[in-house]
Z-matrix of the N, CA and C atoms (Angstrom, degrees):
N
C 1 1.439
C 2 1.531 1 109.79
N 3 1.127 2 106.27 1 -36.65
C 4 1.704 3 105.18 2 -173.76
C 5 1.605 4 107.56 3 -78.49
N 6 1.246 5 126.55 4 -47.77
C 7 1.455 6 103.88 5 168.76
C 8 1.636 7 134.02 6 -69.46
N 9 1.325 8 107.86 7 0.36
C 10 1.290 9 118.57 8 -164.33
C 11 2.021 10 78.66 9 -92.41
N 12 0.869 11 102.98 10 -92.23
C 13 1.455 12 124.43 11 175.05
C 14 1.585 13 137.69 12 -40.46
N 15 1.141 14 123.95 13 -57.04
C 16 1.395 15 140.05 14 153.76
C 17 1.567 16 107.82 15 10.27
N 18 0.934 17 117.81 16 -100.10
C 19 1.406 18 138.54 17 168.55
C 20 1.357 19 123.71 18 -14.97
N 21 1.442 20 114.39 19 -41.03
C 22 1.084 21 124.76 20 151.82
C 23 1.821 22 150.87 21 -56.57
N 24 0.779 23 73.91 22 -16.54
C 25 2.028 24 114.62 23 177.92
C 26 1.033 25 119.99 24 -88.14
N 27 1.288 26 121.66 25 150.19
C 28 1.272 27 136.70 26 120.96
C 29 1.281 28 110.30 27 -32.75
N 30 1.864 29 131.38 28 109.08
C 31 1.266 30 121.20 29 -161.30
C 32 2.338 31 93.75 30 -82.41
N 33 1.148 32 107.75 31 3.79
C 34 1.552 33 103.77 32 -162.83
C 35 1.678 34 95.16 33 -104.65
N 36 1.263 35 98.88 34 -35.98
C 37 1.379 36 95.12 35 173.74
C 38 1.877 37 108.11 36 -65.00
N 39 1.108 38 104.24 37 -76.15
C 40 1.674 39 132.91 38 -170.07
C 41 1.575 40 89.87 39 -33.27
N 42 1.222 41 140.08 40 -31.23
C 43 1.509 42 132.17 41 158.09
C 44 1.100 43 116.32 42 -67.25
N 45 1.307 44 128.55 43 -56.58
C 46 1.690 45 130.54 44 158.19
C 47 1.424 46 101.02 45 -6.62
N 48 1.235 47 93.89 46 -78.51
C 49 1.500 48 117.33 47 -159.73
C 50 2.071 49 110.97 48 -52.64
N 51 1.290 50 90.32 49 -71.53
C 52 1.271 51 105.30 50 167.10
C 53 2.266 52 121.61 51 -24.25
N 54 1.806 53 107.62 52 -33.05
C 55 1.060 54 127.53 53 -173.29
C 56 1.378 55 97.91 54 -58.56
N 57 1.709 56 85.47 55 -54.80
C 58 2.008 57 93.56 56 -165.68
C 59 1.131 58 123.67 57 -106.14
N 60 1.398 59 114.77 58 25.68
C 61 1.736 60 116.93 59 178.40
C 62 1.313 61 101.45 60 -88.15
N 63 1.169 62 145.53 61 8.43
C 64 1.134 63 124.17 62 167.91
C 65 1.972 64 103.72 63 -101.41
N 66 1.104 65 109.25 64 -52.11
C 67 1.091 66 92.70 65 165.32
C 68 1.441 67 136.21 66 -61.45
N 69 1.534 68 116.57 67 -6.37
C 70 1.042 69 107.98 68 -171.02
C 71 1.687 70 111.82 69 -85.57
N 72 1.644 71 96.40 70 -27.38
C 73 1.487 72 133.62 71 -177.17
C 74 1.893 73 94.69 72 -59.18
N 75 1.059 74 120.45 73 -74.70
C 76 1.290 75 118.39 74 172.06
C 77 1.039 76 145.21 75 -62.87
N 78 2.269 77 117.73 76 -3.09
C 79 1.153 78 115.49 77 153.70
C 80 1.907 79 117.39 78 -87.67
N 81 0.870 80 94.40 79 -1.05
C 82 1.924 81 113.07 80 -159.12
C 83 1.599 82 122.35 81 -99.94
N 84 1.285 83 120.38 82 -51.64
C 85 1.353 84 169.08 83 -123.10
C 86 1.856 85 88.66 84 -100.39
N 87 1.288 86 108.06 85 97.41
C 88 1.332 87 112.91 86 166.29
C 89 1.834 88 126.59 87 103.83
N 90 1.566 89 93.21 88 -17.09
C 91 1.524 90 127.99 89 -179.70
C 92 1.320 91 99.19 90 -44.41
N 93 1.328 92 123.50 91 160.78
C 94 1.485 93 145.50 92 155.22
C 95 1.374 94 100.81 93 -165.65
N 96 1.392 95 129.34 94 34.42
C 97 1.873 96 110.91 95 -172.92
C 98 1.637 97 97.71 96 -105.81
N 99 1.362 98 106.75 97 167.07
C 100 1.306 99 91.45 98 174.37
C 101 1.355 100 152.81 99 -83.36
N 102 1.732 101 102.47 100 0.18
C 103 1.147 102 120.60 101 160.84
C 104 1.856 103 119.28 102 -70.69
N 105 1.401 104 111.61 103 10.43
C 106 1.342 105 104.16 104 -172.94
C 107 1.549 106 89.32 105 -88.82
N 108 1.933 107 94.77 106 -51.83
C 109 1.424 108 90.61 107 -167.45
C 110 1.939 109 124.51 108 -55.80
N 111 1.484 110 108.98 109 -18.85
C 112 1.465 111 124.24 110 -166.95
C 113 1.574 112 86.13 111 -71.57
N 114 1.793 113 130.73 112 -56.99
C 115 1.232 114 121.78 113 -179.92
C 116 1.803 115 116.27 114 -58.11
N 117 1.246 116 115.62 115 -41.19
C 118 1.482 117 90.31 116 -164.53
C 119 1.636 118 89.70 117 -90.20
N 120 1.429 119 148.44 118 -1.41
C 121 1.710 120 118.89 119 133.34
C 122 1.492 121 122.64 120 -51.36
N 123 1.238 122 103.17 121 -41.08
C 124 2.032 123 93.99 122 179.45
C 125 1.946 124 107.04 123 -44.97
N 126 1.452 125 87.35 124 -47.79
C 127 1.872 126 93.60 125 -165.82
C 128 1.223 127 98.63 126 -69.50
N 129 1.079 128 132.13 127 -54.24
C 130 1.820 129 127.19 128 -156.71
C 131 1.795 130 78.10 129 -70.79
N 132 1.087 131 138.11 130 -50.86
C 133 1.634 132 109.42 131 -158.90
C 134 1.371 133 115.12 132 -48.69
N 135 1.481 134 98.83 133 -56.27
C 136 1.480 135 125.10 134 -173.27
C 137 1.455 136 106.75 135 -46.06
N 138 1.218 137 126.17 136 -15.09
C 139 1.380 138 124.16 137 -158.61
C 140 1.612 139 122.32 138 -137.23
N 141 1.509 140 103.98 139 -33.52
C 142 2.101 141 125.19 140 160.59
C 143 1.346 142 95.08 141 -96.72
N 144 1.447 143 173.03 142 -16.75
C 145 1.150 144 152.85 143 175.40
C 146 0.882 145 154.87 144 -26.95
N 147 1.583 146 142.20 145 85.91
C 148 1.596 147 126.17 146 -146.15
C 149 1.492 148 99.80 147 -117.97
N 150 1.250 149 150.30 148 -150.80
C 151 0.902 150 170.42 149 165.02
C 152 1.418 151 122.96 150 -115.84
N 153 1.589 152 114.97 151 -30.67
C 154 1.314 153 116.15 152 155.92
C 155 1.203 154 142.90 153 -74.10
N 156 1.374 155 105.72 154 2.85
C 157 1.548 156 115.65 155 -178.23
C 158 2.055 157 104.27 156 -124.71
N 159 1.169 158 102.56 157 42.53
C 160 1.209 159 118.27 158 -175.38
C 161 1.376 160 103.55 159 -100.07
């Protein structure tokens, strides 16, 4: 991933990232239940949220 990619980045982020892609890869990775979809609404709220689109 890092030579493919790297370069492209934010090299401070793209380590961030790099920390938790494996775990993120192995909690995520293959899902369709509906608690995946209930988590990635928790995150996008918590994080795109306006008040105008309420």
């Amino acid at each position: 991933m890092k030579e493919k990619f790297a370069g492209h980045f934010d090299p401070e982020i793209f380590n961030k990232f790099q920390n938790i892609a494996e775990c993120l890869y192995t909690e995520y990775a293959g899902r369709e239940d509906e608690r995946l979809k209930e988590q990635f609404e928790e995150i996008t709220t918590k994080y795109f949220h306006c008040d105008c689109c309420s």
